[in-house]
N, C-alpha and C positions, 0 to 999 in steps of 0.2 A: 680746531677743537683739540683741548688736551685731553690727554690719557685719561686723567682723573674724572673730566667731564663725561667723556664716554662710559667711564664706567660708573657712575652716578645713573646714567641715562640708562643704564643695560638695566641698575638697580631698579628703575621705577619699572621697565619692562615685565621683569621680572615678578616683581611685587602684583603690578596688573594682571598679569597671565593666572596668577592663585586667586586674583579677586573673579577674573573670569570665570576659572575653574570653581570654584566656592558657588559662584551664583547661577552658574549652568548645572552645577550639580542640585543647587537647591531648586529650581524650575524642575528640573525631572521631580523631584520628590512630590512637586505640588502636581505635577500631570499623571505622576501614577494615581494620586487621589482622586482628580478627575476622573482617569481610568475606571476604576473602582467605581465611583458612582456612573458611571453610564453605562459598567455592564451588567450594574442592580437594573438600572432601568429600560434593560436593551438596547440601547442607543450606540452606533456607529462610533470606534473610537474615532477615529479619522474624518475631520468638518474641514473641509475646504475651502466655506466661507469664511468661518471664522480665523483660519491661516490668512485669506486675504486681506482680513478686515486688521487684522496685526501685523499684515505689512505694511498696510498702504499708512498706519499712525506710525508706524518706524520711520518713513518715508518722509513724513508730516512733519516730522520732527529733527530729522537728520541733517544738522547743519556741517557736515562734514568735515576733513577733510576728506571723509571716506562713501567715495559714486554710490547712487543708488543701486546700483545694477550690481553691485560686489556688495552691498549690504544685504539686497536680498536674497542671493547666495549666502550669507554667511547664515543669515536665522531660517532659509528653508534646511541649511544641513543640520541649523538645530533644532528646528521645528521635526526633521525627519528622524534624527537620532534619539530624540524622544520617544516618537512612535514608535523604532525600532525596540527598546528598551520594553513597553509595554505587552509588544508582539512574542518577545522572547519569555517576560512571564507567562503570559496567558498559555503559549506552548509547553513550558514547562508547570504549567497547573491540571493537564489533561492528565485524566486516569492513564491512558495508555501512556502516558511520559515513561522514560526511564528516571526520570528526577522523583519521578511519583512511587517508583514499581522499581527500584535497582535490580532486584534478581529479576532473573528471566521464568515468564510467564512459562509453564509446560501442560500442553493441552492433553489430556487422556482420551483417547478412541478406542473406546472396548478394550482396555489395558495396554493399547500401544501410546507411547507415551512420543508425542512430537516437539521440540524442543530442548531436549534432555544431552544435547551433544552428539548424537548418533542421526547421522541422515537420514530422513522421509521418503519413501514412495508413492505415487499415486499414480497410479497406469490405469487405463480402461478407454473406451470408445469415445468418440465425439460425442455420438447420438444412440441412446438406445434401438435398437433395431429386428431385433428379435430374441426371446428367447435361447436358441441355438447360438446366436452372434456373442452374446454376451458371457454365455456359461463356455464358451470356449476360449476368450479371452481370460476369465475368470479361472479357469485351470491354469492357465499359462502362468498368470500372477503367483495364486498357490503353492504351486510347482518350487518357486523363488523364494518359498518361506513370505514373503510380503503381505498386508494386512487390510490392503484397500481396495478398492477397485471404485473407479469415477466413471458417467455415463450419464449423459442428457438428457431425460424424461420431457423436460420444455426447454425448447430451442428459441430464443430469441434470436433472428435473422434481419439481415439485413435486404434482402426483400422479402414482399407479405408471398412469393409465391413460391418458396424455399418451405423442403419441407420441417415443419415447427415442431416435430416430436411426439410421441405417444402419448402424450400428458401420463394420466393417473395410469391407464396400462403399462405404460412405460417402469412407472413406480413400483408397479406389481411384479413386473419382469427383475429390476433388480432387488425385489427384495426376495425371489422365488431362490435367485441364487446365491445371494447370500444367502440365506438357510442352510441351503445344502453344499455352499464351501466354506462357511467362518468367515466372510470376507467382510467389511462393514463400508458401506454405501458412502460414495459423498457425490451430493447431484445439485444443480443446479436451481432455483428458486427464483422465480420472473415476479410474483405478486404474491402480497400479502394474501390475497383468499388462497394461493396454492397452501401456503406456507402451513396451515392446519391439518391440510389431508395428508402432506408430505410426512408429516412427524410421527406417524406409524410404519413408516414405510425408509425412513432416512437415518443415518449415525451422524450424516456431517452434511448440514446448511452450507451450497455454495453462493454467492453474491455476482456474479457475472459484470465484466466491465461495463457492460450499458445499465448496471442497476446498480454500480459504486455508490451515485447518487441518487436512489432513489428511496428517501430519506423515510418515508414511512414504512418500507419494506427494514429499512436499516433498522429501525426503532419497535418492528415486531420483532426480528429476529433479536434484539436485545432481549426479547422477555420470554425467550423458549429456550429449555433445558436440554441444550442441543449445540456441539462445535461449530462455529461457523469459520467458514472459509471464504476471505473478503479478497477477490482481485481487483488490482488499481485498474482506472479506468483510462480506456486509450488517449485520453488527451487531459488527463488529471496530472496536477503537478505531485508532486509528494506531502505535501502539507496540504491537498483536498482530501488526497489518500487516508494521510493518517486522523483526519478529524471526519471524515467517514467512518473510520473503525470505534471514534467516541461516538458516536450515534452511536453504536451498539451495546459498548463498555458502560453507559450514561445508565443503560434502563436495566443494567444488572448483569448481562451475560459476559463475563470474564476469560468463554474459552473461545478466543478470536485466534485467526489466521492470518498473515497475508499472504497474497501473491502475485509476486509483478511478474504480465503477461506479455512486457512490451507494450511501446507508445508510440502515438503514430507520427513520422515527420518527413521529409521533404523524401527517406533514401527509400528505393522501388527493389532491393537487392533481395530484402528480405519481406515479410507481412509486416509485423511492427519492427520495430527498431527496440532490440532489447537493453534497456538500462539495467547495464549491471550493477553499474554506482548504487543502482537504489538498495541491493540490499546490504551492504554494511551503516548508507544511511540510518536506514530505517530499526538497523538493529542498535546503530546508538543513538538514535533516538527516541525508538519503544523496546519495551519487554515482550515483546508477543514474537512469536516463532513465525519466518518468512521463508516461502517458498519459490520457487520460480516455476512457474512454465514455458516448458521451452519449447512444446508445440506453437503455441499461438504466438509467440513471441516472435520466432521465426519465417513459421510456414517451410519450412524447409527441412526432408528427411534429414539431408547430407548435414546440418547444422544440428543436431537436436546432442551427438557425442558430446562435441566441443564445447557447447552454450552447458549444457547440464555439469561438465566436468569446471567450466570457468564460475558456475553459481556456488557450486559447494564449498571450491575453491576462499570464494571471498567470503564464504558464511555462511552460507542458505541452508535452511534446517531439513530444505528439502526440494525434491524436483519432478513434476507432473510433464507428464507427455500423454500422447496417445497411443491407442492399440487398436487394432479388426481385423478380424480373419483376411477379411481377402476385401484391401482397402479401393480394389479399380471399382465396386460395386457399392461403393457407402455411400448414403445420402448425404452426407454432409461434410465436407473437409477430406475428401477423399487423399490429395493431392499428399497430404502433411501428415497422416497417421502412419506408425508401422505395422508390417504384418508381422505375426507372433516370429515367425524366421528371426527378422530383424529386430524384433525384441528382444530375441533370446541372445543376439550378438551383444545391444545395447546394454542391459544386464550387465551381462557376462564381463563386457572391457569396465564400467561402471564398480563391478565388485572389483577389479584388480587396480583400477584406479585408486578406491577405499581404501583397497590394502596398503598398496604401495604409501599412502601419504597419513597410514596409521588413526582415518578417521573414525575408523568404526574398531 
């Protein structure tokens, strides 16, 4: 073969590779239309029959010299990259996108402003528990200048004989103390009927990981003039997470939270296994302000410095632990809360960390 031949031959290659590209490009165009019309009509982008039934005529048809078996790799990776292409708009069409929402969403809680560049607190007990339990945690916060205070009124547990929380008493307790410290409530919410009584009683709707997806609790808290605070759920990918938080964004309420609490996987070192990747994810790909917890995340006092100093680190607009007086006697999570001692330490290295890296 001479030279000139080869390079004739390279010409048609060449030539080919744009008609390819020209008509793979134009198939995406006609499947986003497809797209489009099946998400008017609710319908599954993604048909596996009908992927089949377009191999098996490619198949039908292919007189080679290119194997079946490498042809139908070739049109499932464009059958796939299609999808791909459609999956990446619909993500970037959700309210919560940053494609949607370029500035960053900043939630207001009784004038403290979360998102705003300056790191979050939220400290308070697992489980409401008493009166006295509570308003003594509630000094210690105070004390700090800080603005919140978190506390369980209903306990969703993982057995039915754990105890499940004070319900509406519970509510009563922390809203007795906030009164009498300024502090504003954020507690957790199991069910939509809670969801009414709570809201004279609450400043900030929490969403607990066993209720990420529990979509009609998601879609009231949409329609109540109230912060919500959405934790990802233990076995939620990141993109269940964040079209979780459109259930809420969808029915109007804009002042969402997240916060990754750790996910559950094979390692026994810690409780969950805390993805800290998630939150610059999650911050470039929504506007809404992300927290971490790095109680639950961990289950481990000796962990709670480190993980909270590594969250703010990569971003986190903020960082939730526990607190109780005297944690060998709590009903619930005794193992993993601090006591106010060790608060005041956690604090304390916490402010000089802030200083030293000029966040606040």
């Amino acid at each position: 073969m001479s030279k000139q031949d080869l390079g004739e031959l390279r010409g048609i290659i060449d030539q080919l590779n744009l008609d390819i590209l020209r008509l793979i490009n134009e198939r995406t165009g006609v499947i986003q239309e497809i797209g489009k019309l099946k998400e008017k009509q609710g319908v599954n982008r993604y048909d596996p029959i009908r992927e089949r039934e377009m191999l098996n005529v490619l198949k039908k048809s292919n007189h080679g010299p290119l194997p079946d078996g490498i042809l139908e790799q070739v049109f499932k990776s464009i059958f796939m990259s299609a999808l791909e292409v459609q999956q990446d708009e619909q993500k970037n069409a959700l309210l919560v996108s940053r494609t949607k929402k370029p500035e960053d969403t900043i939630v207001d809680v009784n004038g403290h402003k979360i998102g705003d560049g300056h790191p979050s607190f939220v400290f308070g007990p697992c489980a409401v528990e008493s009166y006295e339990q509570v308003l003594a945690v509630a000094k210690s916060i105070k004390a700090k200048g800080l603005t919140m205070i978190r506390g369980g009124a209903y306990k969703p547990r993982t057995s039915p004989y754990d105890f499940q929380g004070l319900g509406l008493e519970g509510l009563k307790i922390l809203k007795r103390v906030a009164d009498e410290t300024g502090l504003s409530i954020v507690t957790e919410i199991i069910t939509p009927s809670h969801l009414e009584e709570a809201l004279e009683y609450v400043d900030v709707i929490q969403i607990g990981a066993r209720n990420m997806q529990n979509f009609e609790l998601l879609k009231e808290a949409g329609m109540v003039n109230k912060p919500v605070l959405l934790k990802r759920g233990m076995s939620a990918t990141i993109s269940e997470f964040v079209n979780a938080a459109e259930y809420i964004i969808s029915k109007g309420n804009t002042e969402i939270m997240l916060c990754e609490r750790g996910i559950r996987t094979y390692e026994t070192a810690t409780r969950n296994t805390l993805d800290i990747s998630a939150v610059p994810i999650l911050k470039q790909e929504t506007h809404l302000p992300v927290f971490v917890d790095v109680t639950h995340s961990t289950g481990r006092k000796d962990l709670l410095l480190p993980t909270a100093k590594a969250a703010i680190a990569v971003g986190a607009d903020g960082v939730m632990a526990e607190v109780h007086p005297d944690p060998a006697v709590a009903l619930s999570d005794s193992a993993q809360q601090m006591d106010i001692e060790q608060f005041d330490k956690f604090y304390e290295e916490m402010t000089r960390f802030l200083n030293t890296h000029q966040t606040i």
